[in-house]
C-alpha positions as CSV (number, residue, x, y, z in Angstrom):
1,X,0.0,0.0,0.0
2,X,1.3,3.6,-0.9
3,X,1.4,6.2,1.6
4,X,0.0,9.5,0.0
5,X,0.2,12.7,1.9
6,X,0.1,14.9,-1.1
7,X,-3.7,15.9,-1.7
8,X,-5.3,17.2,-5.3
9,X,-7.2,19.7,-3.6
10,X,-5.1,22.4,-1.2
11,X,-6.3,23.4,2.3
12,X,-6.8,27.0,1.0
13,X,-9.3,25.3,-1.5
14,X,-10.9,22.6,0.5
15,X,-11.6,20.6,3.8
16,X,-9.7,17.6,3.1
17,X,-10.9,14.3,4.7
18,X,-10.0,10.4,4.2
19,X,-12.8,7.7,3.7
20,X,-11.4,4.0,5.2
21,X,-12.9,2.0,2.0
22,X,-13.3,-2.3,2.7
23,X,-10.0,-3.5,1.4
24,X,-8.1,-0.8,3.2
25,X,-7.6,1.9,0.4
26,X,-7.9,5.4,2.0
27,X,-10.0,7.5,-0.4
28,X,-9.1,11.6,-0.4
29,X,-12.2,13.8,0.2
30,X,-12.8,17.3,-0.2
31,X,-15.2,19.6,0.8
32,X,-14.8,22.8,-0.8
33,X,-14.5,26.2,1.3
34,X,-16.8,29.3,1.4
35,X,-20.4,27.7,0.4
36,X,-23.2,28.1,2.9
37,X,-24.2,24.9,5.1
38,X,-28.0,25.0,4.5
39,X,-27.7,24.7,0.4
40,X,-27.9,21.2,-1.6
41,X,-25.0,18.9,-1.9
42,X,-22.9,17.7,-4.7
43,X,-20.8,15.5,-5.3
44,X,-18.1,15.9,-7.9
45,X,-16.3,12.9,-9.6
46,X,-13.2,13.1,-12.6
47,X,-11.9,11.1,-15.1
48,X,-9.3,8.9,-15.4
49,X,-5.8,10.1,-15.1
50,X,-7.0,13.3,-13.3
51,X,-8.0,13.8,-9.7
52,X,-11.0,16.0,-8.1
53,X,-8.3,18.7,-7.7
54,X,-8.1,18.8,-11.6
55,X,-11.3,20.6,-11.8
56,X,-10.7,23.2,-9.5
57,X,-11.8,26.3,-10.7
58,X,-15.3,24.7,-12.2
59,X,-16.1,23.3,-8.8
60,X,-15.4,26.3,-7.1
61,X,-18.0,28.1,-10.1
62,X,-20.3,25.2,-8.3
63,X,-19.8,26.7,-4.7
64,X,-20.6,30.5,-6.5
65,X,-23.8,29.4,-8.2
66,X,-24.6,28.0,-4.8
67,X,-23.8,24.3,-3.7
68,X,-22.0,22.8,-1.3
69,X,-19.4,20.8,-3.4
70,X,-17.9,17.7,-2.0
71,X,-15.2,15.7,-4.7
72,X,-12.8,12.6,-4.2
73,X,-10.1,11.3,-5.9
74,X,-10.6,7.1,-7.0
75,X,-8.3,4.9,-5.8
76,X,-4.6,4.7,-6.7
77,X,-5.0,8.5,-7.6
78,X,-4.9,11.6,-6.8
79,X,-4.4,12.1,-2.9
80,X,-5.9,8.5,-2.4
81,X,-4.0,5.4,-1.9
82,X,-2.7,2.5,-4.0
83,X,-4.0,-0.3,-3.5
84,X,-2.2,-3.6,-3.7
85,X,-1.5,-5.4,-6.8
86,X,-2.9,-7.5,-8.6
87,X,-4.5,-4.4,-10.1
88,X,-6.7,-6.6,-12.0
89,X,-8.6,-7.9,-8.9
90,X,-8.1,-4.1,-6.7
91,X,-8.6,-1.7,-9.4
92,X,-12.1,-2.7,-10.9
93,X,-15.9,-1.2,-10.9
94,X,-17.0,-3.3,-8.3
95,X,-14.3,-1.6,-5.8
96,X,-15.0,2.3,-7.8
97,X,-18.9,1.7,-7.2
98,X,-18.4,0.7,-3.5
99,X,-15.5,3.5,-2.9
100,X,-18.2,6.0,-4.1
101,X,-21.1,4.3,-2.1
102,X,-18.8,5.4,1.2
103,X,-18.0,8.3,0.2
104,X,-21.4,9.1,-0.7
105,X,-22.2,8.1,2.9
106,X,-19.6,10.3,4.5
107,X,-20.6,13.3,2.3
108,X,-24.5,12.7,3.9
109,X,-23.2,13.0,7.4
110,X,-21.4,15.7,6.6
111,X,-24.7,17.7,5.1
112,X,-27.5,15.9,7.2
113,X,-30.9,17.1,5.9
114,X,-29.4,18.5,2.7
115,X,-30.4,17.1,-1.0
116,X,-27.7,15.6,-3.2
117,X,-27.0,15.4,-6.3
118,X,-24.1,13.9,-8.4
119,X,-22.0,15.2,-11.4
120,X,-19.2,13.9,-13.0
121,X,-17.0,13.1,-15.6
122,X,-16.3,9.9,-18.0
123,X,-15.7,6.6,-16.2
124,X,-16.5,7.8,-12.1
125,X,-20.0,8.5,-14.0
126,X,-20.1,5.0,-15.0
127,X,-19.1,4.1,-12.3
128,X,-22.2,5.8,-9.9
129,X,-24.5,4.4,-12.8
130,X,-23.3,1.1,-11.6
131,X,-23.9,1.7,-7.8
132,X,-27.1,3.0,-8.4
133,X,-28.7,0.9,-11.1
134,X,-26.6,-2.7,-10.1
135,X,-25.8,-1.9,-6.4
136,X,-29.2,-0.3,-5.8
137,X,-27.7,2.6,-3.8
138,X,-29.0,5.9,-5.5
139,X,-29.4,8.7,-3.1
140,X,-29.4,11.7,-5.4
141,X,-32.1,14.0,-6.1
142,X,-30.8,13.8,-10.0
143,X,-27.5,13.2,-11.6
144,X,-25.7,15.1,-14.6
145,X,-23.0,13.4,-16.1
146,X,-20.1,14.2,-19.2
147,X,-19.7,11.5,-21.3
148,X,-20.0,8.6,-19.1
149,X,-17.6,5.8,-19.7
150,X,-19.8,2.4,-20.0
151,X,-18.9,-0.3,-22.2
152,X,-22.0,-1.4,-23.9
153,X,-22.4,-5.5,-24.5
154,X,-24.1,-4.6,-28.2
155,X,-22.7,-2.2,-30.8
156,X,-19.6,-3.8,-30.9
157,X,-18.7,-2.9,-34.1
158,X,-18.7,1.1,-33.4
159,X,-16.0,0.3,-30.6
160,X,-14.3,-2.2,-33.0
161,X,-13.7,0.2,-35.8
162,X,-12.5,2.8,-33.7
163,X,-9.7,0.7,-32.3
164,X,-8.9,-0.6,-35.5
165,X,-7.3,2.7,-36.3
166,X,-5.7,3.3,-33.0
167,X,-4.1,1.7,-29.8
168,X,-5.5,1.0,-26.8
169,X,-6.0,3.6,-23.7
170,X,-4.4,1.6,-21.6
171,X,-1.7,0.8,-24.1
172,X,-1.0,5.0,-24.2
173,X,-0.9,5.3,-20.3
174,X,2.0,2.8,-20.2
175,X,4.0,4.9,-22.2
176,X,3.0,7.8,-20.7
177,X,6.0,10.2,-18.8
178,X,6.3,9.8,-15.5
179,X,8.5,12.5,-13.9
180,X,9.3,15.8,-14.9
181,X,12.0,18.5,-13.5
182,X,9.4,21.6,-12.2
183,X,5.5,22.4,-12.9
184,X,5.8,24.7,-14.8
185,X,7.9,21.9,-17.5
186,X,4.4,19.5,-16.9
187,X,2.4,23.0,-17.8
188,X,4.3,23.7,-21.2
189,X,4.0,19.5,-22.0
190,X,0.3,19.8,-21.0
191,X,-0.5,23.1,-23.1
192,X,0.9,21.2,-26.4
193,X,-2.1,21.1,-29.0
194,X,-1.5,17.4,-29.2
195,X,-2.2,17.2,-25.4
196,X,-4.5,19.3,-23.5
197,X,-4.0,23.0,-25.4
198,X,-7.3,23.0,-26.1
199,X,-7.9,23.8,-22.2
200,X,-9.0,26.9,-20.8
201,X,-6.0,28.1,-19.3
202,X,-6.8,28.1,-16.0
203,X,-8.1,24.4,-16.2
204,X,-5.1,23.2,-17.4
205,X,-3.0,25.0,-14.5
206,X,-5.3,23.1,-12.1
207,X,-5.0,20.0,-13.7
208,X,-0.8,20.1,-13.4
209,X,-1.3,21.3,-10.2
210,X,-3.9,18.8,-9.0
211,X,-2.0,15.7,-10.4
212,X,1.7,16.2,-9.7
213,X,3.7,15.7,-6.7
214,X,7.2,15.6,-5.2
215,X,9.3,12.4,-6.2
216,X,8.8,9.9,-3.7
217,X,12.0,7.7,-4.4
218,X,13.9,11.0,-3.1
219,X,15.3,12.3,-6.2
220,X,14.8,15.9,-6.5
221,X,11.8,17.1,-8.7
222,X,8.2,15.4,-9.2
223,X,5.9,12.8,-10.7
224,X,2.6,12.0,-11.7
225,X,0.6,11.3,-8.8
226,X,-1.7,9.1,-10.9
227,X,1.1,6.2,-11.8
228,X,0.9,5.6,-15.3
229,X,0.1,1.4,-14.7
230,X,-2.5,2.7,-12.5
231,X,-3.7,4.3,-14.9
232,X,-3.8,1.3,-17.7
233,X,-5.2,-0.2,-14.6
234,X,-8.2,1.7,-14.8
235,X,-8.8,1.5,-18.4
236,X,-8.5,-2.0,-18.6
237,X,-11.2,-1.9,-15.4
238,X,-13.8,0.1,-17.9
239,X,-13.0,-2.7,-20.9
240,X,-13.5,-5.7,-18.5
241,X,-16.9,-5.2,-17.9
242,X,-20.5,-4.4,-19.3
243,X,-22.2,-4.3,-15.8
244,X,-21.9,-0.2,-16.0
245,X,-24.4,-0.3,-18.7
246,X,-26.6,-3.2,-18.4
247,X,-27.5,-1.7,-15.4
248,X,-28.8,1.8,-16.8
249,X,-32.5,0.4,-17.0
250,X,-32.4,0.0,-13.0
251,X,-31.2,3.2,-12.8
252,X,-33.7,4.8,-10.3
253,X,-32.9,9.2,-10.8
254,X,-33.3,11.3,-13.0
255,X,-30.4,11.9,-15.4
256,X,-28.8,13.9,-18.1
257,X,-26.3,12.1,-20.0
258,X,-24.1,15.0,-21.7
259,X,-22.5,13.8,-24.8
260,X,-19.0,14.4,-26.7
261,X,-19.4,15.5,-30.1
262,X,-17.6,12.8,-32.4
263,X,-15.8,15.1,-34.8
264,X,-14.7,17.4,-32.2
265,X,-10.8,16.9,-31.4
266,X,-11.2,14.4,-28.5
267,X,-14.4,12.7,-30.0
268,X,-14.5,9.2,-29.3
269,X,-16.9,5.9,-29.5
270,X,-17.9,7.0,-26.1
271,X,-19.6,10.5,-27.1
272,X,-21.4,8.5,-30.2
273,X,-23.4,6.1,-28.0
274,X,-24.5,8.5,-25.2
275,X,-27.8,8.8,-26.8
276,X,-28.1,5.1,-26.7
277,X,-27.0,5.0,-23.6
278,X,-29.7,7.6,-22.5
279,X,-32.4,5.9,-24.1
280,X,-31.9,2.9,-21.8
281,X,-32.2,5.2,-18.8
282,X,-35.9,5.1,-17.1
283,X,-35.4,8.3,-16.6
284,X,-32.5,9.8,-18.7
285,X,-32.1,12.9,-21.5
286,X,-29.2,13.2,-23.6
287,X,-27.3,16.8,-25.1
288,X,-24.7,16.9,-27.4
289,X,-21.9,19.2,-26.4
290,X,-21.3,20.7,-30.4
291,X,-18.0,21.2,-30.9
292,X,-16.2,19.6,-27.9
293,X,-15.2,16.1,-27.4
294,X,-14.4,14.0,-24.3
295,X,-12.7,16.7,-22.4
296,X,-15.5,19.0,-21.9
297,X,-15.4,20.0,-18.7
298,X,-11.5,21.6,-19.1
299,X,-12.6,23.0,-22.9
300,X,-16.0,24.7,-21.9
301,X,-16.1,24.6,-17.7
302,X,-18.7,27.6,-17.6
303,X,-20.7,25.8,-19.9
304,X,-20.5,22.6,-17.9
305,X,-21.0,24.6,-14.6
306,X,-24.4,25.9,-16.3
307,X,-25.8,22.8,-17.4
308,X,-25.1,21.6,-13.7
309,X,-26.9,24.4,-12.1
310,X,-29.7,23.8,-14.7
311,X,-30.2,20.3,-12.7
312,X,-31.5,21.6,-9.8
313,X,-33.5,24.5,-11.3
314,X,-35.3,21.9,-12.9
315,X,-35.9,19.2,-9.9
């Protein structure tokens, strides 16, 4: 088990608190600073290879328009910890859905009384499908989620012929780099079109920010906080499994599936089946984000922040 004592989120930020998880992972919590105790709830989760942390200044849009805003990061990243290896029987949705379940249940003792909702980004959105539609734990008022990252059992062929004509997630993670000499040299890699220059600036900053921390092996400089075979982990967790998805017709809430746009840079299989995927939802909707692919949230976060707030106008 790593020890992690380097948090996404900083104290200036955020209320930082750990969740114990079943298998002994210790899950980094945040609760953001400033927002008023008697508003609603929500709960904030990120992508793969990022942390809570990463979305910094669009949570902290959240707190503005008037929520209390609770985020995590998932095991093995972030502030959390690693846990053990093999990664194929520690790093899987079974143990996301449950890590979320607990922190879900920390975050309602936190805000007794209060409604929650959920939003969040690409696989921890499939991932709170799962708990709620296959675990049957759904406490939210309603959910809004960004391109949620389930593998569907049909339409093969659409994830086929996109692989076909490029490797593997997991396969890029791998050869992802690991450690780098100052922030400000992950910043300039980051801000390269071919990487995240599509960002709004300050989104990138709190990305490099969020997921990089001092070398632990006690060479001077620092590393990614999310290890790269982590990482692969994590993808190879979302292409295990269909359960994500077979579970949307359980689904109990109301939802809002937001979906890529396929021809945007960063348009994948994943933003092409989102209206499927909403149409299996009892109660589901689907947008298209026009013009923006998986990355939303760091491309368009006022947008994002909007179509949150537009959730509980509308419950």
């Amino acid at each position: 088990m790593v020890n992690r004592e380097y948090p996404s989120i900083g104290a200036e930020f955020a209320e930082q608190f750990s969740v114990e998880v079943d298998d002994g992972v210790t899950i980094a919590a945040y609760e953001l600073t400033n927002a008023q105790s008697n508003t609603p709830a929500l709960l904030w989760g990120h992508a793969n290879g990022f942390s809570a942390g990463s979305y910094l200044p669009l949570l902290r849009r959240l707190v503005n328009g008037g929520l209390r805003v609770f985020s995590y990061d998932v095991r093995g990243q972030g502030g959390s910890t690693t846990p053990p290896e093999p990664f194929a029987k520690t790093i899987t949705f079974d143990r996301f859905a449950r890590d979320l379940e607990q922190v879900t249940t920390a975050v309602l003792a936190r805000a007794p009384g209060a409604p929650i909702y959920f939003a969040g980004h690409s696989f921890s959105a499939a991932a709170m499908y799962y708990l709620g539609g296959g675990l049957g734990f759904a406490p939210w008022r309603a959910v809004t989620t960004f391109d949620a990252t389930l593998r569907p059992s049909d339409h093969q062929d659409i994830m086929t012929a996109y692989y076909a004509k490029r490797p593997s997630m997991s396969h890029g993670a791998l050869r992802r780099r690991r450690f780098f000499d100052s922030r400000d040299a992950y910043i300039e890699a980051m801000g390269r079109p071919h990487a995240y220059g599509s960002f709004a600036r300050n989104m990138l900053e709190a990305h490099c920010h969020a997921t990089l921390r001092p070398r632990q092996d006690g060479t001077e400089g620092w590393e990614l906080s999310c290890p790269p075979e982590v990482e692969a982990a994590t993808y190879e967790a979302v292409g295990r499994t269909t359960a994500p998805y077979d579970s949307l017709p359980k689904f109990p809430v109301s939802a809002h599936m937001i979906g890529a746009d396929l021809e945007a840079h960063g348009g994948t299989w994943i933003g092409r089946l989102q209206p499927e995927f909403a149409r299996r939802l009892p109660h589901g909707r689907y947008t298209k984000m026009t013009g923006h692919g998986h990355l939303m949230p760091f491309e368009q976060p006022a947008k994002c922040v909007e179509i949150v707030l537009e959730m509980l106008r509308e419950d």
